[in-house]
C-alpha positions in Angstrom: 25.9 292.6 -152.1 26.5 289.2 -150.2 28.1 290.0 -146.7 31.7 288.3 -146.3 31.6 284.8 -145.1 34.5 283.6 -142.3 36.6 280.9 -142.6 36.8 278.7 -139.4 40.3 277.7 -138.7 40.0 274.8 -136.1 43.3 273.4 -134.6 43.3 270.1 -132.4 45.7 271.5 -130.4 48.1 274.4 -130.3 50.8 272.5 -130.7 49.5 272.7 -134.4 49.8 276.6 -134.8 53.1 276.0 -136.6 51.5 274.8 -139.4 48.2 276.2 -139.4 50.0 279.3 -139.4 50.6 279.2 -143.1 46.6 279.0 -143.9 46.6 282.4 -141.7 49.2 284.2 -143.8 47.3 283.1 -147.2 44.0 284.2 -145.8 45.1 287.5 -144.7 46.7 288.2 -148.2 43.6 287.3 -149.8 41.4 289.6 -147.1 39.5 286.6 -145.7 38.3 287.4 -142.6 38.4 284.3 -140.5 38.2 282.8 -136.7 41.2 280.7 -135.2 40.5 278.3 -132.5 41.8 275.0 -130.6 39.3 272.5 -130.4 39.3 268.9 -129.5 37.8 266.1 -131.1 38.7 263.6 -128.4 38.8 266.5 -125.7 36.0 268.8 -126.1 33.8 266.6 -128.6 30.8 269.1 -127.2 32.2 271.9 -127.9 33.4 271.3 -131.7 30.2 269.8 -132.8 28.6 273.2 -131.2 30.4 275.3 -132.9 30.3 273.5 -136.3 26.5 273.2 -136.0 25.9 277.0 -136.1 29.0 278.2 -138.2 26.6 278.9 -141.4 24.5 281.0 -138.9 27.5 282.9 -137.6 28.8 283.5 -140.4 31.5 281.1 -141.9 31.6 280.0 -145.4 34.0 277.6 -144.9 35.5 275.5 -141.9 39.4 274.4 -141.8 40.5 271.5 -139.8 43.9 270.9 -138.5 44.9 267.5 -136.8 47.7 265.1 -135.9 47.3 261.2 -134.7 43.6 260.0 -135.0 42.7 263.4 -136.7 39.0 263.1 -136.0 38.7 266.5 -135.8 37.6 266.9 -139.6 35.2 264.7 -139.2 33.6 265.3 -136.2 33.1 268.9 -137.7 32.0 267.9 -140.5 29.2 265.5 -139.5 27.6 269.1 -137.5 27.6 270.8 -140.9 26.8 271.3 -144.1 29.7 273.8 -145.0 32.6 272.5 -146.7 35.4 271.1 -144.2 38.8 270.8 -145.5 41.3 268.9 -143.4 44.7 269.7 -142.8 46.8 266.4 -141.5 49.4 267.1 -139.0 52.5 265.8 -138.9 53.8 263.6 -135.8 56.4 262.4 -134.5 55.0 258.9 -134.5 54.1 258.1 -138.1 55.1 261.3 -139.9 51.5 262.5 -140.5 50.2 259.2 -142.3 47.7 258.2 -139.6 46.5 262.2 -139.5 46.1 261.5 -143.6 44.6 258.4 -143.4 41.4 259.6 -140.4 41.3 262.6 -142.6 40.9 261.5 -145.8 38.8 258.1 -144.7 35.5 259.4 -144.6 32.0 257.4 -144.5 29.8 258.1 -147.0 27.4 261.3 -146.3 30.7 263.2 -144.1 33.0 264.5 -147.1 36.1 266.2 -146.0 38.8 267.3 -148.3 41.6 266.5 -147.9 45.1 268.2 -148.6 48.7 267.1 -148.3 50.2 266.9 -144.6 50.7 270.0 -143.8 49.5 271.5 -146.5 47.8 274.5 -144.6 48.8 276.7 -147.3 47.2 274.8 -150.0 43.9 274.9 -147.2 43.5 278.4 -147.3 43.5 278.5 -151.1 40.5 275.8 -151.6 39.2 277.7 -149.0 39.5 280.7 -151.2 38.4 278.9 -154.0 35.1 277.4 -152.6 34.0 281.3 -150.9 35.2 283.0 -154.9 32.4 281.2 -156.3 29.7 283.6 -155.3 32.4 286.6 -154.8 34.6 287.9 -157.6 36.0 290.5 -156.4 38.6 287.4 -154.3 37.9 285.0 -157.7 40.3 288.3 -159.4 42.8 287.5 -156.9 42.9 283.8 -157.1 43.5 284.5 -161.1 46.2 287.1 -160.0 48.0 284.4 -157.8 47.6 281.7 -160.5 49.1 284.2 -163.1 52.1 285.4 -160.9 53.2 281.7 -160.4 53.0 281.1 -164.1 55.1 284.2 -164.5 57.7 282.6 -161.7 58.0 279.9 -163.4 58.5 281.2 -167.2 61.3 283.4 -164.9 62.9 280.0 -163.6 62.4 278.6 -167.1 64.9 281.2 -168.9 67.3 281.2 -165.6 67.6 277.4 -166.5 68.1 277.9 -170.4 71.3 280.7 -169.8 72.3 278.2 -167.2 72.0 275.0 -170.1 73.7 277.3 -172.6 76.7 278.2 -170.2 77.7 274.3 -170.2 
């Protein structure tokens, strides 16, 4: 049996915890075990590239970036690595999260990064999930479970809507 593999939940800053917050909640429900940390691009540039170069050795499956502004963060990680890095832009006040999107999504050829919606941490933590269930079924179960309770909310909202259409 393969051991569990971590996902890495790196945060620019802690300012960020807001939103990162969601990616948390999804791992949890899922039982993904996983690290949290704040880690600089711009600030500590040593200390993210260490710790992206030996997450496959410690353990992670997985790394999620979070960052606002120049969002280098995805990047930087992901040039130390050969795990899958998904970036999560952040929202700022300055151009409501389309310079994060932009640095995240804009990588060079050789440094993929995916990319979700600003603030999308939720949607994070479920490609997450989706990259670990290929070699673990057992969470590839619950991914179909989650997919099939949103169908089910939605067929729910569908008939809610038709009583509503047939009322007028």
């Amino acid at each position: 049996m393969m051991e569990d593999k971590k996902v890495a939940i790196i945060m620019g800053s802690d300012s960020d915890f807001p939103v990162v917050s969601a990616a948390v909640k999804r791992l949890k429900a899922f039982g993904i075990p996983m690290e949290v940390h704040v880690m600089s691009a711009h600030r500590t540039p040593q200390a993210a590239a260490e710790f992206s170069r030996s997450a496959a050795e410690n353990g992670f499956g997985v790394i999620i970036a979070a960052a606002g502004k120049a969002a280098h963060l995805a990047g930087v990680l992901a040039a130390h690595t050969t795990l899958p890095v998904i970036g999560i832009p952040v929202k700022s006040s300055t151009l409501d999260g389309l310079d994060a999107l932009l640095a995240t999504v804009q990588m060079p050829s050789g440094i993929p990064v995916a990319t979700v919606a600003i603030d999308g941490a939720d949607n994070a933590a479920i490609l997450a999930a989706q990259m670990l269930a290929l070699s673990d079924e057992t969470l590839a179960a619950k991914l179909r479970e989650m997919k099939q309770a949103m169908a089910q909310g939605v067929a729910k909202k569908d008939e809610a809507l038709q009583a509503k259409v047939q009322e007028l």
